[in-house]
C-alpha positions as MATLAB code, in Angstrom:
seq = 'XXXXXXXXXXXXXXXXXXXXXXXXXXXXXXXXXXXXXXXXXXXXXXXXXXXXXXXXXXXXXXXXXXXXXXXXXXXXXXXXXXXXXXXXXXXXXXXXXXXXXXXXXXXXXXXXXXXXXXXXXXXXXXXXXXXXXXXXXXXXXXXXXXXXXXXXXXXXXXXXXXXXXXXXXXXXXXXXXXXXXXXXXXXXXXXXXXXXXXXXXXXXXXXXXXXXXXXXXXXXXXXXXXXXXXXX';
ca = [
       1.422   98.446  -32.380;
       0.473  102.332  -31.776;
      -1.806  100.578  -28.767;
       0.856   98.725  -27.175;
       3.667  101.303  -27.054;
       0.749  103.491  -25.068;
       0.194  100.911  -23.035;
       3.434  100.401  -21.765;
       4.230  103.787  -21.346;
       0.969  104.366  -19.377;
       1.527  101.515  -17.485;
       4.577  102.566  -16.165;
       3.551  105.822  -15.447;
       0.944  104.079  -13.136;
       3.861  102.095  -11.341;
       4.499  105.023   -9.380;
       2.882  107.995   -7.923;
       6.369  109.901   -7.377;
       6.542  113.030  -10.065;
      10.058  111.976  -10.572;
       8.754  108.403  -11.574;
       6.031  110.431  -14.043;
       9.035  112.183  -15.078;
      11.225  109.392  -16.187;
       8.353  107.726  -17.818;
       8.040  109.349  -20.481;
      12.365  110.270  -20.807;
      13.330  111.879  -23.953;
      16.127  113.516  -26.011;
      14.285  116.811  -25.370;
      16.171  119.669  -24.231;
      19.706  117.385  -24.153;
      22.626  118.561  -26.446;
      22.612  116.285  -29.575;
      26.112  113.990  -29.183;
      28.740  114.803  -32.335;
      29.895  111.340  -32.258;
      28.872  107.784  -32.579;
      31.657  105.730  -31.067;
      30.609  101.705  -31.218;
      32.874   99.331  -29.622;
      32.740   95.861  -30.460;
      33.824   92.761  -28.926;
      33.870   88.845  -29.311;
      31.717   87.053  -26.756;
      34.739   84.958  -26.625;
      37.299   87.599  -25.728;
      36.905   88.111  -21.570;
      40.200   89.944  -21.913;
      38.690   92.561  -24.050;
      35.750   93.129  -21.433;
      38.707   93.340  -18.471;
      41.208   95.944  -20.500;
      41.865   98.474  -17.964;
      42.977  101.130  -21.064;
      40.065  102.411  -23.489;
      40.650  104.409  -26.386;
      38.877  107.964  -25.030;
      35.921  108.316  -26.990;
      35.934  112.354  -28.251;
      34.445  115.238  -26.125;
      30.648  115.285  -26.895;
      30.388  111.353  -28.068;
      27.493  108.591  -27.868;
      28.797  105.548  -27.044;
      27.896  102.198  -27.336;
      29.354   98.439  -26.433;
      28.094   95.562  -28.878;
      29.022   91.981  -27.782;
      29.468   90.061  -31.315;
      28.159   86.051  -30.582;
      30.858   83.756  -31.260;
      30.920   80.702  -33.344;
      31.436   78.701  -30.402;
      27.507   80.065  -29.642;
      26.529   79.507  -26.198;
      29.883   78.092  -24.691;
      30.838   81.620  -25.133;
      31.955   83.150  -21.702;
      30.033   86.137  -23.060;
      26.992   84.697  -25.244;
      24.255   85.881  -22.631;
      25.164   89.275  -23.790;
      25.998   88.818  -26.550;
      23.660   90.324  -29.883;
      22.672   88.904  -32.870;
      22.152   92.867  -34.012;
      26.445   93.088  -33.745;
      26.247   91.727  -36.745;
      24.067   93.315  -38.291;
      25.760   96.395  -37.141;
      29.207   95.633  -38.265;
      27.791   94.550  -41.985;
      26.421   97.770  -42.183;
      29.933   99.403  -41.155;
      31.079   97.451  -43.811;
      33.772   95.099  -41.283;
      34.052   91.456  -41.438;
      32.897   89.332  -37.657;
      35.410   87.098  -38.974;
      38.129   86.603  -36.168;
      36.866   89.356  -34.592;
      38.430   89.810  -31.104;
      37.542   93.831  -30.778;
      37.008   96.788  -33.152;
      36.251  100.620  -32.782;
      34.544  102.281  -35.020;
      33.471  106.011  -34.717;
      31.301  108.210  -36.732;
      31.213  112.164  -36.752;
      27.536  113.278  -37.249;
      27.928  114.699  -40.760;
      27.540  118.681  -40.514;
      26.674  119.896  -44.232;
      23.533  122.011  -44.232;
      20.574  121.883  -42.753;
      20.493  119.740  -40.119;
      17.453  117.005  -39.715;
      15.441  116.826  -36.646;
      15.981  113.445  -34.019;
      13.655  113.141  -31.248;
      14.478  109.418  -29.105;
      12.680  108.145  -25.679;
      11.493  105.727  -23.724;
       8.992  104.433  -20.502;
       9.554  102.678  -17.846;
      10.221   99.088  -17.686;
       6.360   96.758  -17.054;
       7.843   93.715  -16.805;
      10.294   92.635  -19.360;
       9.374   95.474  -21.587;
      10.193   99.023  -22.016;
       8.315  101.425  -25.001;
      11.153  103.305  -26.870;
      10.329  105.389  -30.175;
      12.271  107.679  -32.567;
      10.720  110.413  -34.411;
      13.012  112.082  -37.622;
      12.521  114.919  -39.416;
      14.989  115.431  -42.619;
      15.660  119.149  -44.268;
      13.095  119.540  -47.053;
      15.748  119.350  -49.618;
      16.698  115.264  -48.575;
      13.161  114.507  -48.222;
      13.799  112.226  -51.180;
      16.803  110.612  -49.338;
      16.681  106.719  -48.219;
      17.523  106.708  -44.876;
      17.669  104.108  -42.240;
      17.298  104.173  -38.286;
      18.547  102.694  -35.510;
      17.372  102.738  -32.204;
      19.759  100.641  -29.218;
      18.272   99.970  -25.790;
      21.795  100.399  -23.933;
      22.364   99.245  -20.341;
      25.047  102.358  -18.756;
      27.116  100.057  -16.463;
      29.682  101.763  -14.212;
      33.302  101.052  -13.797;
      33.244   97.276  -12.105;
      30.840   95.825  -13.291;
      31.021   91.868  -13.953;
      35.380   92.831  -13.855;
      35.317   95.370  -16.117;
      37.328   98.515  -14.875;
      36.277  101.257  -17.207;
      32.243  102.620  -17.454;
      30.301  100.936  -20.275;
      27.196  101.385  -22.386;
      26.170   98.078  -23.071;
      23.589   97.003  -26.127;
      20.831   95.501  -24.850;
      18.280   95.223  -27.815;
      18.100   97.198  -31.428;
      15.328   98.411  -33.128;
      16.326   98.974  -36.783;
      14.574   99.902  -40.263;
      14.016  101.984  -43.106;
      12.478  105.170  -42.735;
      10.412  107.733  -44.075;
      11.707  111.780  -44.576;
       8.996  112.649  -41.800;
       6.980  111.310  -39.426;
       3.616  110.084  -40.383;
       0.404  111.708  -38.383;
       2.751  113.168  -35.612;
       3.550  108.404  -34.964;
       7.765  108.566  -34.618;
       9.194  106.296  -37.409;
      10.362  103.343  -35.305;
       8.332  102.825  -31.798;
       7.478   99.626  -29.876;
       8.096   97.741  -26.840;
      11.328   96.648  -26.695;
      12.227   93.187  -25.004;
      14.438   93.765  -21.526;
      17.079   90.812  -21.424;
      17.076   89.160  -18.153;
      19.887   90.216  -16.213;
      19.582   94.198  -17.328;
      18.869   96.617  -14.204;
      15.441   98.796  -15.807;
      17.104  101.198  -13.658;
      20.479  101.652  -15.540;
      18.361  101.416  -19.116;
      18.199  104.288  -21.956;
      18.496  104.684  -25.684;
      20.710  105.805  -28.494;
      19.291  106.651  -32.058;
      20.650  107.778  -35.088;
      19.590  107.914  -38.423;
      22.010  107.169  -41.529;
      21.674  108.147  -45.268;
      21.941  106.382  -48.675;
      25.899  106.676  -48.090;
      25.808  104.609  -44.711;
      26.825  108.202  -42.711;
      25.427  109.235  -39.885;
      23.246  112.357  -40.436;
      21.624  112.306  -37.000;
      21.914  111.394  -33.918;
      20.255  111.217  -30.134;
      20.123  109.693  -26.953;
      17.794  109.436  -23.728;
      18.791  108.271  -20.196;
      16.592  110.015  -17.475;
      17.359  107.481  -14.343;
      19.518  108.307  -11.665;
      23.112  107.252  -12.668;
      24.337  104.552  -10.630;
];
C-alpha cells in the first residue's frame, strides 16, 4: 500500500516540470488555519430541487464544508445517482439520522475545544489517471492516547456557483476513506493513506480533501482540509 501511495504521488510530480505543479503535488494542511466547524449537507439523489435551492443556510465563519448525495431507493433512475455515495450512509449512521425519506439534512459539528488539542495533518497528489494519493496523519494529547478514535478522510470536488444548475458554491463528496485509528502515527506512515478512486466526471483540477478525526463519543476532536489548485 505504502508503495502505491508513493507512486502516485511521484508520478504526478513527474506530470509536470512547472514548480507550481511540484507544489500542488504534494498539497497539504500545512501552514492553513485548522476549520472550527464541520458543516455536512446532505441530500437525496432524488431531490433536484434541493441541488437548485437558491437560499443555503450560511455555514459559520471558519467552517469545512461538505455536500453528500444520499443514493435513493429508486438506485440508478435517480436524477442524481452518478453522484450519489454509498459513504452518505455511512455518514449519516454515524450522525446517528435515519436515510429514511430523506429529502435534505444539515448537520454541523464544532471541533470540540477541551484541552490539549491533537495534531491533524491531511494531503494529497495529483491526479495519474483515475487516481489521486490522499493520507491523514493524527497525533492525540498523551493523556487520550488510550481513546478509540475513528477517521475520515473525503475527496471533495469545490464546484462554483452554476454548476450542473446549482446557484450557490458547493463542496461535493467525491470518495471517503474511513477507519479506526491508532493515538499516533506508526513509523512517521499517516493513519489512513492510499490512492483514492477519481469518479468520472470530477475535474482533478477542482479536487482536495477534508479530514477529521472523531472520539469514542462520535465528536469531532479534529479537523483539516487541503485544496492547493487554483480555484475555479
Amino acid at each position: 500500500m505504502a508503495t502505491g501511495l508513493a507512486a502516485t504521488l511521484s508520478l504526478g510530480m513527474l506530470a509536470s516540470g512547472s514548480a507550481q505543479a511540484q507544489a500542488v503535488a504534494n498539497c497539504s494542511s500545512d501552514g492553513h488555519a485548522a476549520p472550527r466547524w464541520l458543516a455536512e449537507r446532505f441530500m437525496s439523489a432524488d431531490c433536484t430541487t434541493c441541488w437548485s435551492e437558491t437560499t443555503q443556510p450560511r455555514p459559520p465563519r471558519g467552517a469545512a464544508t461538505l455536500d453528500w448525495v444520499v443514493p435513493s431507493p429508486t438506485g440508478e433512475d435517480a436524477p442524481m445517482a452518478a453522484v450519489a455515495r454509498p459513504d452518505a450512509l455511512e455518514r449519516l449512521q454515524a450522525l446517528g439520522h435515519s436515510a429514511d425519506d430523506l429529502r435534505e439534512w444539515e448537520h454541523r459539528s464544532a471541533v470540540a475545544s477541551r484541552g490539549h488539542r491533537p495534531r491533524l495533518r491531511v494531503a494529497h497528489g495529483l491526479a495519474v489517471g483515475d487516481h489521486i494519493g490522499a493520507s491523514l496523519a493524527f497525533h492525540a494529547p498523551a493523556n487520550s492516547a488510550h481513546g478509540r478514535f475513528t477517521a475520515w478522510l473525503a475527496l471533495a470536488e469545490w464546484l462554483p456557483a452554476g454548476t450542473e444548475g446549482s446557484p450557490v458554491a458547493r463542496v461535493l463528496v467525491r470518495n471517503v476513506l474511513t477507519a479506526p485509528i491508532d493515538a499516533q502515527p506508526a513509523s512517521n506512515w499517516p493513519q489512513l493513506w492510499r490512492p483514492m478512486n477519481v469518479p468520472e466526471g470530477a475535474q482533478p483540477a477542482r479536487l482536495g480533501v477534508v479530514g477529521w478525526v472523531t472520539d469514542a463519543r462520535g465528536q469531532v476532536i479534529a479537523l483539516a482540509q487541503a485544496r492547493c489548485a487554483a480555484k475555479p
